[in-house]
Every structure is written in C-alpha cells, then in structure tokens.
C-alpha positions in Angstrom: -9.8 -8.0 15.6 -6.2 -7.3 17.2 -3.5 -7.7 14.9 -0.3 -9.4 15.0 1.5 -6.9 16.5 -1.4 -7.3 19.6 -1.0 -11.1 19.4 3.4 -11.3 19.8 2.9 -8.3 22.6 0.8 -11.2 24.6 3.2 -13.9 23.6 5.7 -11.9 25.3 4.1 -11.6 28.4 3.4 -15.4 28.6 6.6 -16.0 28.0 7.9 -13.8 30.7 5.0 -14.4 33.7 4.2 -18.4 33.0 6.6 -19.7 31.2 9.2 -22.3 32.7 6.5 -23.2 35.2 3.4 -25.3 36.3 0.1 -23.1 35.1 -2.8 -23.6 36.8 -4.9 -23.5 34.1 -9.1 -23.9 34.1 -12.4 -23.0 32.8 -14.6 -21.0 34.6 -17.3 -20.9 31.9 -16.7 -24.7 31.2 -16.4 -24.7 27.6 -13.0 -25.6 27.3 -13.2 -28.8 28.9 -9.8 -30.0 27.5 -8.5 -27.8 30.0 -7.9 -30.5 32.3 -5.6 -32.2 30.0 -2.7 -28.7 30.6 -3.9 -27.8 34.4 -0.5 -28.1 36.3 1.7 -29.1 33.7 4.7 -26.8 32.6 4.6 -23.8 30.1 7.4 -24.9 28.0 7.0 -21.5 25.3 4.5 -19.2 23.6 4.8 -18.3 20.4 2.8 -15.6 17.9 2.3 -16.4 14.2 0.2 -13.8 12.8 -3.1 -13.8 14.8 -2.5 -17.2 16.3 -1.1 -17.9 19.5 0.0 -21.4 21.2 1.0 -22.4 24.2 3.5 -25.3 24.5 2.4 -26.9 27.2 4.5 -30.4 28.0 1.1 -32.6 26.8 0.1 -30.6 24.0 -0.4 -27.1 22.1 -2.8 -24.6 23.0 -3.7 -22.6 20.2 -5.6 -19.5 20.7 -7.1 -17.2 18.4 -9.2 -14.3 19.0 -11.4 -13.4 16.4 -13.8 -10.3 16.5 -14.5 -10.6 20.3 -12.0 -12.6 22.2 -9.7 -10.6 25.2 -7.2 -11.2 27.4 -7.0 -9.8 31.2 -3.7 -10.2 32.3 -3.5 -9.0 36.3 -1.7 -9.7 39.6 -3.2 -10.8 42.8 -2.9 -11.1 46.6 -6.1 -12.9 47.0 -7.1 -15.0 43.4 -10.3 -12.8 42.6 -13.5 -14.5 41.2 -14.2 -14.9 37.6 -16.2 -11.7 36.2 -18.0 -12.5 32.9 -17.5 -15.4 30.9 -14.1 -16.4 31.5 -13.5 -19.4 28.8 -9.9 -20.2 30.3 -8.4 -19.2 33.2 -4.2 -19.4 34.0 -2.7 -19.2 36.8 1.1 -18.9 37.6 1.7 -17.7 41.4 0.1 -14.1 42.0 0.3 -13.6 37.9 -3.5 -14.2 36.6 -4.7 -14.1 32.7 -8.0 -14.4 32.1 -9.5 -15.1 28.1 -12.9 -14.0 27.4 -14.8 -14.7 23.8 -12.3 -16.5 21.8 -13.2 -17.6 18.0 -11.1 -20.8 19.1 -9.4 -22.0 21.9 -8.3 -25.8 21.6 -5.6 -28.7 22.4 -3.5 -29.3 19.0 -1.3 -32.5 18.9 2.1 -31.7 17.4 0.8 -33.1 14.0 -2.5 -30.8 14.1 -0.3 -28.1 14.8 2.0 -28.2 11.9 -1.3 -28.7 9.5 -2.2 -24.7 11.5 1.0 -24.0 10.5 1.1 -25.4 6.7 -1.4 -22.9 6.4 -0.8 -19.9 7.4 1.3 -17.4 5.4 5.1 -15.9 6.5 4.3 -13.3 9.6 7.0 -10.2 9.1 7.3 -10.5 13.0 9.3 -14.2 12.6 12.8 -12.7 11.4 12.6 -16.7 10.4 10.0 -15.9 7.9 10.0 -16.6 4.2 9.5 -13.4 2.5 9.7 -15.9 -1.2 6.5 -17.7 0.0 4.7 -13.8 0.1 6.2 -12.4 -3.3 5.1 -16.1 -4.9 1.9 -15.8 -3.6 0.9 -12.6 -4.5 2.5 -13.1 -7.9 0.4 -16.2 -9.0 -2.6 -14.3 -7.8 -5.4 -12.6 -9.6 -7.3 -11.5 -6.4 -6.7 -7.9 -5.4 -3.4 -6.9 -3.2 -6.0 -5.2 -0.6 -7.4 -8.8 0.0 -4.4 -10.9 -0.2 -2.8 -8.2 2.8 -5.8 -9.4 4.7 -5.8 -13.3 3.7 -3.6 -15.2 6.9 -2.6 -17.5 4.4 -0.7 -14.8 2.2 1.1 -13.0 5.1 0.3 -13.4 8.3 -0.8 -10.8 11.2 -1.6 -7.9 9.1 -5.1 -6.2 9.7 -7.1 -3.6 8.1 -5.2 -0.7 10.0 -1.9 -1.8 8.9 -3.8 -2.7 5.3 -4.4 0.4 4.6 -1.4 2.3 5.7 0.9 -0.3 3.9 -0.9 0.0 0.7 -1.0 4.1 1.0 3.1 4.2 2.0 3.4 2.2 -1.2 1.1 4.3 -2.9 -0.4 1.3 -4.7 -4.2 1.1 -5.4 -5.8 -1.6 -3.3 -7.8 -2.8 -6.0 -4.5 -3.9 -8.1 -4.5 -7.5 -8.7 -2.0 -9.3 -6.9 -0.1 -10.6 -10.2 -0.1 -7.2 -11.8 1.9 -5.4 -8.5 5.4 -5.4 -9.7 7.9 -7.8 -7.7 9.8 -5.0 -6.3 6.6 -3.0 -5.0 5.0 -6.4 -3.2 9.0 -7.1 -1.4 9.0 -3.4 -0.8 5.8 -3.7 1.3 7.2 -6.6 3.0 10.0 -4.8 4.2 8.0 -1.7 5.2 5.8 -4.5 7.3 9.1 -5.9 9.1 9.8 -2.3 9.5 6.6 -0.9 11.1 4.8 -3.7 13.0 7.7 -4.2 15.6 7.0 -0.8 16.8 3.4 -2.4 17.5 5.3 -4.8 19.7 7.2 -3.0 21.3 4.7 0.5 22.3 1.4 -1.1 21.6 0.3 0.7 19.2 0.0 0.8 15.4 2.6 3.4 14.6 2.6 3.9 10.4 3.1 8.2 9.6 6.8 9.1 9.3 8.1 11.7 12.1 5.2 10.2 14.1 6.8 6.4 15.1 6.9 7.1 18.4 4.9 5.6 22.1 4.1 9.7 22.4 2.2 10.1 19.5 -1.5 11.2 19.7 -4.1 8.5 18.5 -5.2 11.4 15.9 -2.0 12.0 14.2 -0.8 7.9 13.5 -2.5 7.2 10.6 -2.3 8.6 6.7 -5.6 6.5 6.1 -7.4 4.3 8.7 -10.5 5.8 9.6 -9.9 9.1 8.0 -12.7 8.9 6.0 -13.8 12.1 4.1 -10.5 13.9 5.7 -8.0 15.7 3.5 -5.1 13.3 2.6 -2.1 14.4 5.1 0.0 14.0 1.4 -1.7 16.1 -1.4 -5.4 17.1 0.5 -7.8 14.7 -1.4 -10.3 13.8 0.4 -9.6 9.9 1.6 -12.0 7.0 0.7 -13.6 4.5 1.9 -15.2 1.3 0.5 -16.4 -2.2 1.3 -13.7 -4.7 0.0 -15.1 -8.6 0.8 -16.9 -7.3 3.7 -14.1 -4.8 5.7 -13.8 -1.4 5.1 -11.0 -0.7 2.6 -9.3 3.2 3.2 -7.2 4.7 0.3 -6.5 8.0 -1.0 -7.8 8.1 -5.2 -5.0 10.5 -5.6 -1.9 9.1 -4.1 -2.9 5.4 -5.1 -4.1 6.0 -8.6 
C-alpha cells in the first residue's frame, strides 16, 4: 500500500496538470457511476492527508484511497488511447490523461461527509498545518503498542510499514513499547524525524531513511536500516535484524538496538 509520501507526490501532479480546469472525468469500468456528477466541472484543488486523496471538484469531493491494489497511470497523449484493464475512473484535462485502477474507495463526499473523513484521521507530518499535540496525546493515553499506533491513520497519518520500521529503529525504541509507556520526548522526537524524512519521499519518490544515504542517487539496497532486511546484520552493531507479525504486517526491528 503506497504511503503518504506516494499519495502528496500525486496530489502534486493534480494540482499541476488538472487543476484550475474543466476535467473530463469518466468510468470506463462503470463502477463509479457518480462520475457523471464531476465530468466537465472545474478542478478547484487536490489535497493529500495521509493515504487519502480528494479532489475539489466545484459540486463535490472526490476522495480516493488506494488500498492494497489501487494505481494511478498518469500519461500524455496525441490521440486519447483506449482503456487497458479495468480503468475505475478516468480524467481527462487536454492531452494530460490519469487513469485509476483497483481502488479500496473511490466516492463523491459532500463537504459535511468530508469533514467526518477528516475528524478521523490523525495529524499527517506532511501538512506543516498539522497538530503534532493530537499525536503526543494520542499515543500518551494509549496502551496499544507504538509499532501499531505508527500504522493506525487515526494516530498519525501516512506512515507505512517502511517508514514504521525505520522511524522506530532511528529512535531505537522497541516496537512492542506501549504507547503510554514511550516517553513524551521520544514520541515528539519521532514526529519530527517524520516531518524530517517523508518530504524527501515527496520530493525524489522514494523512501529515503539511512543517514549519508538521503539522496534521489541512492541504491534501493543501501536505503533502509530495517525494512526487508530480514536475517541481515544490523548496518549499526551487526545483529542479525528481525522480523515478526504485528496485527497482521510484518514488523522489522533490530533486538539489539531497540532493546
């Protein structure tokens, strides 16, 4: 599932291809029939919170989420190509072309349905707008473990297993802490190393997170302390890093460094 750096990157190219303008927008697979409702009305915005995404389109808000399978194709055209696959919504803004495939949801919000999304979803550290109170408070009054709360969108929002992981490791906090049990300073600190790291994400596209390696020219193999690492000397003190199911998602740490 892409994380929330994934999700503002496509924000950003909304923003810059359809927005201000009337979108064609349709459904080739015909399941989101409410498409009719947006088709050749203006783009006002997009906008990223976490894993979400919505469209402010003059009637109404598109949100957009994911999930395990969903992806966007975003192209260019001199002749609009046919749909390949199952192509649940379709935009269209002169020759610029995105095309969404597999979505968990992909539905019209009125402006009171969207504030009720956003009531419940937590502070994203990619909103410089974002209350970092709400997170510390949360995790304070919690007794489930800091590795789930990281990965609950109504804690913080955006944050993945990769970025899980790595977080937890640079903090050197065990994952299986409970949440009211992680000092105040340690949770804020984490924050900050989030609003830190994740705009990298934005910016090169990829999950940067291994000091003297936060750069766009960094291998795939040298990134990551943790995240999928598995059995692999600890890049820090050469334990070998584990791996466990934590409520269903693998969970990466190193037994040494997060004691």
């Amino acid at each position: 599932m892409p994380e929330g750096h994934t999700v503002h990157r496509t924000a950003n190219q909304f923003n810059k291809k359809f927005a201000k303008a009337k979108v064609s927008v349709t459904s080739p697979q015909g399941r989101f029939s409410d498409s009719s409702l947006i088709n050749g009305t203006t783009l006002v915005s997009a906008k990223a919170i976490g894993k979400q995404l919505f469209l402010f389109f003059e009637p109404a808000v598109l949100r957009i989420h994911l999930g395990i399978y969903g992806k966007w194709g975003f192209s260019e055209f001199e002749s609009l190509p046919e749909p390949k696959g199952q192509v649940r919504a379709r935009f269209v803004n002169g020759n610029q072309l995105a095309d969404l495939r597999g979505p968990t949801a992909c539905e019209l919000l009125s402006t009171e349905q969207y504030q009720q999304v956003l009531d419940r979803l937590g502070p994203d550290p990619l909103d410089p707008s974002s209350d970092k109170q709400r997170f510390l408070e949360k995790v304070a009054r919690s007794s489930v473990t800091i590795g789930q709360l990281l990965m609950d969108q109504s804690v913080i929002s955006g944050i993945g297993n990769v970025y899980r992981a790595e977080l937890l490791f640079r903090a050197n906090l065990n994952p299986h802490t409970p949440g009211k049990l992680v000092p105040s300073e340690i949770v804020g600190a984490i924050w900050e190393d989030a609003v830190a790291l994740m705009p990298l994400g934005v910016k090169t596209g990829y999950m940067l997170t291994r000091e003297g390696f936060l750069t766009a020219k960094t291998k795939k193999i040298d990134r990551y302390y943790l995240y999928k690492r598995e059995g692999l000397p600890c890049r820090e003190c050469g334990n070998p890093i584990s791996i466990e199911i934590l409520a269903t998602r693998k969970l990466y740490f190193c037994s040494r460094c997060q004691p």
